[in-house]
C-alpha positions, 0 to 999 in steps of 0.5 A, a space after each residue: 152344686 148338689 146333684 141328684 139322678 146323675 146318669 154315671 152309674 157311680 152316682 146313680 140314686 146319690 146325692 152328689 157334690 159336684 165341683 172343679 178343682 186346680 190341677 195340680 193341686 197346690 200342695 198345702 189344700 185340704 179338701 173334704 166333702 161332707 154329708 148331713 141329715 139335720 146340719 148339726 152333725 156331719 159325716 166326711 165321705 171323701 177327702 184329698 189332701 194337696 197333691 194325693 189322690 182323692 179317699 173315699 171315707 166309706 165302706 164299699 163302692 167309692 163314689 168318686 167321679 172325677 174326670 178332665 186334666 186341668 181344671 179337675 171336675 170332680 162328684 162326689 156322691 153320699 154316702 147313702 143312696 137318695 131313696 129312703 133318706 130325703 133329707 140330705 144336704 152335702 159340703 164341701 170343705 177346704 182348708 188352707 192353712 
């Protein structure tokens, strides 16, 4: 679910992905969370892979919301704030080979 005007200050002015995750998290699962302006080129801002923590994949502050034991709630928020780019859409991939 995409998100706007979260009221965690992490996400705040963010487009956001928010989603629930296995906890533990099998070990073969590869999550990536994605962003675009045109869905033709997409840009990952956060991954995790089995069991590790999340990666926030761009510069400064991460903007990685997670909270809850089992199942895992996570938000992750784009890589650029909503004001000055209206056209953003987010994805979430998993990979399980």
């Amino acid at each position: 679910m995409a998100l706007r005007n979260d009221p965690d200050s992490l996400l705040s002015d963010r487009l956001a992905l928010s989603f629930s995750i296995a906890n533990p998290n099998p070990t073969d699962v590869t999550y990536v969370v994605q962003a675009s302006d045109d869905l033709g080129s997409w840009t990952s801002v956060a991954s995790k892979t089995g069991t590790g923590a999340w990666i926030w994949l761009g510069s400064g502050t991460s903007h990685i919301v997670t909270s809850g034991s089992g199942p895992v709630s996570v938000k992750v928020g784009d890589l650029v704030p909503a004001s000055g780019n209206p056209i953003r859409t987010m994805r979430l991939k998993v990979n399980n080979p």
